[in-house]
N, C-alpha and C positions, 0 to 999 in steps of 0.2 A: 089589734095592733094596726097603725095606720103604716100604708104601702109608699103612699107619696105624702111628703111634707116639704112646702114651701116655706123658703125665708126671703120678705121682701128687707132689702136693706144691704148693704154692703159696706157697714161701719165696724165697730167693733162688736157691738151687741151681735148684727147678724153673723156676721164669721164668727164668733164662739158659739154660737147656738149651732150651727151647722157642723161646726168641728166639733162639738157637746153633745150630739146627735150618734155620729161615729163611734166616740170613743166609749159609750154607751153600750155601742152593739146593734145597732138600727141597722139593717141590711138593704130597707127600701130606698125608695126613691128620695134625693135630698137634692132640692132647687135652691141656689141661694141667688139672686137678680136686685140687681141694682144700674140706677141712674148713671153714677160715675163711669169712666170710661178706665178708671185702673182696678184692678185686683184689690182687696180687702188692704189700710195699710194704716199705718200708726198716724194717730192725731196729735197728740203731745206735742212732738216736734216743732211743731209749725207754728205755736206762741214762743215754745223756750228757747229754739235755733232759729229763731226767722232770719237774721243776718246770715248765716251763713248758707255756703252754698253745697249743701249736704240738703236740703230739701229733696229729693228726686223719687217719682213712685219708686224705682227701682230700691233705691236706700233706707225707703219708707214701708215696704212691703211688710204685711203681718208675715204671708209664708211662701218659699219659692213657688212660681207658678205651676211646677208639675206635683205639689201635695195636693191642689182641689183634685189634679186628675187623679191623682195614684188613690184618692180616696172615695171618688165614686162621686164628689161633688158637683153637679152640673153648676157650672161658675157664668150667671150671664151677663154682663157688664152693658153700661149705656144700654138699658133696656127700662123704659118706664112702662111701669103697671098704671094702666090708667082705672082699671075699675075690680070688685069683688063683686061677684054674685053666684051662689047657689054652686058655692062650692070651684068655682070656676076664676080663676085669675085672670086676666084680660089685658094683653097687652097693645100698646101704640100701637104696632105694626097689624092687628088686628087678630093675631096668633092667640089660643089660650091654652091653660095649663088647669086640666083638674087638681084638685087636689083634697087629703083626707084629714088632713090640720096643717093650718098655718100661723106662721109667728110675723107679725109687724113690729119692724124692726126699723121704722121709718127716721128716728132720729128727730132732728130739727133743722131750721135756717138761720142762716144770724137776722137779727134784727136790723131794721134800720130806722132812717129819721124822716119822719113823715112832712118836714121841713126843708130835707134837704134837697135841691135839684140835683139830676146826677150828673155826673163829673165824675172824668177820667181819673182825679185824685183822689178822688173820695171811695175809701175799700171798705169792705168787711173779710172778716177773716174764719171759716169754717172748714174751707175744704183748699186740698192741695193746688186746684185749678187755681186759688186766690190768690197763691204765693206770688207768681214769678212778678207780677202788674205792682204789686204791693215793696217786696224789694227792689224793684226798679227806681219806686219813688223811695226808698229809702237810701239806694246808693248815690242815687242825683244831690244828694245835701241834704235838704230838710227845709226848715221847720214840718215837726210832726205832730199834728193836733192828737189826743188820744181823747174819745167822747167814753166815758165810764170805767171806774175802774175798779173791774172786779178779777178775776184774776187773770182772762186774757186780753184786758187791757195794760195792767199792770206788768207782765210776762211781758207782751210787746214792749212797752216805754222801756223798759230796764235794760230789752235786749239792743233797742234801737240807742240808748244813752250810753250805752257803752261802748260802742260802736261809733262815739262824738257827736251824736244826732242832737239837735234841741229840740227836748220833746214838751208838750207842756199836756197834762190830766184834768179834764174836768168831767167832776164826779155832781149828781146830784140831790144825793145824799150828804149827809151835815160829814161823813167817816167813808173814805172807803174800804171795802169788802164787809157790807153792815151783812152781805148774808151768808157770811164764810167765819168768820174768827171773833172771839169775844172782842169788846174795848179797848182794853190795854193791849193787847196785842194788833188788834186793828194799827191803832197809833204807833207802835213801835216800826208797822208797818212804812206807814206814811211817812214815817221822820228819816227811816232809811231809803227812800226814793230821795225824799231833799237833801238829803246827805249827799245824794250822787248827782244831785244838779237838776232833779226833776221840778217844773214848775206843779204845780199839785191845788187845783181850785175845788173846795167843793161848794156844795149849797147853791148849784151852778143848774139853772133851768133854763135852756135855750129856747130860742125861737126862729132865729131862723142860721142857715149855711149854704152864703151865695158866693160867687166868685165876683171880685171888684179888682181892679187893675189890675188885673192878672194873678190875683193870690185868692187863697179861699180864705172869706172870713166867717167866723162865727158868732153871733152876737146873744147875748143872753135878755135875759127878762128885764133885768137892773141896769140894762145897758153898757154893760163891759161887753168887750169884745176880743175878739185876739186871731192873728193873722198864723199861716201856716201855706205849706207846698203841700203837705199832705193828709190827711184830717182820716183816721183810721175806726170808724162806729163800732164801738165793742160794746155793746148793748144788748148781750145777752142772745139767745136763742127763743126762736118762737116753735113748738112743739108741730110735726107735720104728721098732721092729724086729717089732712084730703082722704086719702083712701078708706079711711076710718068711717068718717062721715058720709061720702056715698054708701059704704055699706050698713050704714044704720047701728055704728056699735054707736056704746056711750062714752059723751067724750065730755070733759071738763080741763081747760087747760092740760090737755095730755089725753092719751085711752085711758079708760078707767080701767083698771083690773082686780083679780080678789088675788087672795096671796099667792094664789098658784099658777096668775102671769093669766089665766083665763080673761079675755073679754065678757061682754056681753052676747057674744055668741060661743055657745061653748066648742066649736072646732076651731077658732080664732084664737092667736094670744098675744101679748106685746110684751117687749123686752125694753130696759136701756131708758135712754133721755126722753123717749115718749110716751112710757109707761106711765099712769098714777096708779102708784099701789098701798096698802093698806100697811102703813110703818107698826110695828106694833110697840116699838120705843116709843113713838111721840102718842100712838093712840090715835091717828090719823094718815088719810094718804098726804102721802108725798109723793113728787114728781125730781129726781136727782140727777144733773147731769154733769157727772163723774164717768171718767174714762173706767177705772177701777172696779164701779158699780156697775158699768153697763158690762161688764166681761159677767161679775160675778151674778149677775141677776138674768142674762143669756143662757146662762150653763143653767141654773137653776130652772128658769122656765122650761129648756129643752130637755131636763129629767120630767120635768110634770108632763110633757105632751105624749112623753112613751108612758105613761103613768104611775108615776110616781110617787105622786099625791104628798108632796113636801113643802109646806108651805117656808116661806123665802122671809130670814129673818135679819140676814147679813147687815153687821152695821159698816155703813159704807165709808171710804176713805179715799185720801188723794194728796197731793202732792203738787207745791211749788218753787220753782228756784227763779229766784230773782240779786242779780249783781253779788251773784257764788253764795247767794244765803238760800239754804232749802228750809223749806217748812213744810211738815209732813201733820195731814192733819186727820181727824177721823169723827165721825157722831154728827150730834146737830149741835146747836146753839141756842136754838129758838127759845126754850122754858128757862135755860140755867141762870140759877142765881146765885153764882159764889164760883168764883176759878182760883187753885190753890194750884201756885207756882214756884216749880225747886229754879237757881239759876241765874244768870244773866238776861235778862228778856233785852234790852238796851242794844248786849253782845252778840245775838242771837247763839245765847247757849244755855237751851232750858226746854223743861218739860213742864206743860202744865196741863190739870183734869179740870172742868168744867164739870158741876153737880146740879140737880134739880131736885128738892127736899133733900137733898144726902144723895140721889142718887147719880151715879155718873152718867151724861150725855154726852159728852162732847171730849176731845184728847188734842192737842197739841205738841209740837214737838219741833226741836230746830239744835240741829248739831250730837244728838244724842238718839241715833238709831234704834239702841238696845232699849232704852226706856218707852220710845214710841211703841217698841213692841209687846211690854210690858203693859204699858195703858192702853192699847186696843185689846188685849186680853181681859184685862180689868170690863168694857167695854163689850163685848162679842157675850162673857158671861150674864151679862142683863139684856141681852138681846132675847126678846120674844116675852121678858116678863111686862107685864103692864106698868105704867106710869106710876110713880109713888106718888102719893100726897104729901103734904107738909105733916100731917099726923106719924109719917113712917119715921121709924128709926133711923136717923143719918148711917149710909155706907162708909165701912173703915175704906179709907184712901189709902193704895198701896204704897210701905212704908217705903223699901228698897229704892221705890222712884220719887219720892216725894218728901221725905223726912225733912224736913224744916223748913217746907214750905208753908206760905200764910196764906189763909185764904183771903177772899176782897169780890166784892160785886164786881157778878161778869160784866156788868154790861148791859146794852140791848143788841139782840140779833137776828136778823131777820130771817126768812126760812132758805134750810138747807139750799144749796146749788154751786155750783163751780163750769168754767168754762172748757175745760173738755168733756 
């Protein structure tokens, strides 16, 4: 049994692994150290409340600051690990910490545009430092450029259009959310942004975003362009994988892991958005960044490091509310071919299952709590069996949440991810 275990990270993945650690029964030594300069705190927030002024660590906190102490937690905040070696953590300040396994819990960075010059108006949106700079140009007026829109671009625009903001989305994809929701519901998406006076371009491949007479423009490949005060790059996450890579694990867009959050060193493991692990619904790694998943895929890795030996099967889920319409979603999309839908999809009042041969991948849901949780049920029970072929016998779709739905090609969709 390991005496000291560090967790670098202070996201959500890392605070549940160290609080998953505890509650376990682990008596040793428990580091949890991260870069941020606040205590562990909720990310959700900060695409669905951006307008308002409820943002605050204080508001945002996972847990009052005296549970790390009451529970043994060494909590190190603004602390970057600059290197692993030989068992040894190594921090900036030149201090290190042994240790007897440790969890990387490193998360990601938002992306940006390799076009853009930087500018004080030009944000990205990951972490709570991002808010205050970002609402500021959202209470000055507007124009609000939004560069992608997958759900925390989308999240923003809705939250900023409501708010009276003119926002305009350009997406570079033919659909936005191609790697979040089947087709028709992608669309139903999109029609409900323009409903609400969202301008919404796709098939939109930029080149460059320079400031000219005082606005920032944006210009694409085809020569459209379009003017804004604030131009927000929601472009996804790039997986921070530094510390990984000095220390020689193996990395592929994300750590690689096996199911049991193990690295390629076996006192190493990683959790959450920077994880790639072995899905065994799709029959392949995935890399997922879900707030949801990274809680439930922390607690799991942190049962295998006191050893456990339980390999991690959870099918993952999440959740978006855009202009009071929630959509609650769970599985992947990637394989399905057929989504059979009970409902209003137009009204957002429906529930729909996503299948692959017959079997269920994927679950949607909007306005109808109880059925969401009936179809991730349906769902969690095919979790861990392998992949059907088109030769298997189609799965009965449950009736209670489904009855007179029709099914209809999903779609194309591209692989799992979400913005928190």
């Amino acid at each position: 049994m390991p005496r000291t275990i560090a967790v670098v990270g202070t996201g959500i993945a890392g605070a549940t692994a160290a609080l998953s650690l505890r509650e376990e029964g682990f008596d040793g030594r428990v580091v949890l150290v991260g870069e941020e300069p606040h205590p562990p705190y909720r990310r959700p927030p900060l695409s669905k409340d951006l307008v308002k002024r409820l943002l605050t660590p204080e508001r945002l906190r996972l847990k009052p600051p005296t549970v790390w102490q009451d529970l043994g937690i060494e909590l190190r905040t603004g602390t970057k690990v600059t290197g692993i070696a030989g068992g040894v953590l190594e921090y900036a300040d030149g201090s290190r910490l042994p240790y007897d396994r440790l969890l990387l819990a490193t998360g990601g960075r938002a992306r940006t545009l390799p076009y853009a010059a930087e500018d004080d108006h030009v944000h990205t949106l990951r972490r709570i430092g991002d808010v205050p700079a970002l609402r500021a140009d959202l209470e000055s007026g507007g124009p609000l450029l939004v560069v992608g829109a997958g759900l925390l671009g989308l999240e923003v625009a809705a939250s900023a259009r409501a708010a009276g903001i003119d926002v305009t989305v350009l997406e570079a994809a033919a659909e936005p959310l191609r790697r979040v929701l089947p087709a028709r519901l992608r669309r139903a998406v999109l029609e409900l942004h323009r409903a609400h006076g969202t301008q919404v371009h796709t098939g939109v491949t930029l080149t460059g975003l320079t400031r000219q007479d005082g606005t920032l423009v944006a210009t694409a490949r085809d020569g459209r362009s379009w003017h804004a005060h604030t131009v927000l790059v929601a472009a996804g996450l790039r997986p921070d994988v530094e510390l990984a890579v000095r220390a020689g694990l193996d990395v592929a867009d994300g750590i690689l892991v096996d199911a049991l959050g193990t690295t390629s060193d076996p006192r190493v493991f990683a959790a959450g958005d920077v994880a790639r692990y072995p899905d065994p619904f799709l029959g392949r790694r995935v890399r997922v960044e879900q707030w949801n998943h990274a809680q439930q895929h922390a607690a799991a890795v942190a049962r295998n490091m006191l050893g456990a030996g339980t390999p991690f099967t959870a099918v993952p889920w999440s959740w978006t509310e855009q202009y009071g319409v929630m959509l609650q979603i769970a599985g992947h999309f990637t394989d399905a071919d057929s989504l059979t839908v009970q409902g209003d999809v137009a009204g957002f009042d429906f529930a729909a299952l996503a299948t692959a041969a017959g079997r269920p991948v994927g679950a949607v849901a909007s306005g109808r709590p109880h059925d969401f949780r009936s179809l991730r049920t349906v769902l969690d029970g095919h979790a861990g069996s392998p992949p059907r072929t088109a030769a298997h016998t189609p799965t009965v779709l449950p009736h209670a949440v489904l009855t007179g739905g029709r099914p209809e090609a999903a779609g194309t969709a591209g692989p799992p991810t979400a913005a928190e």
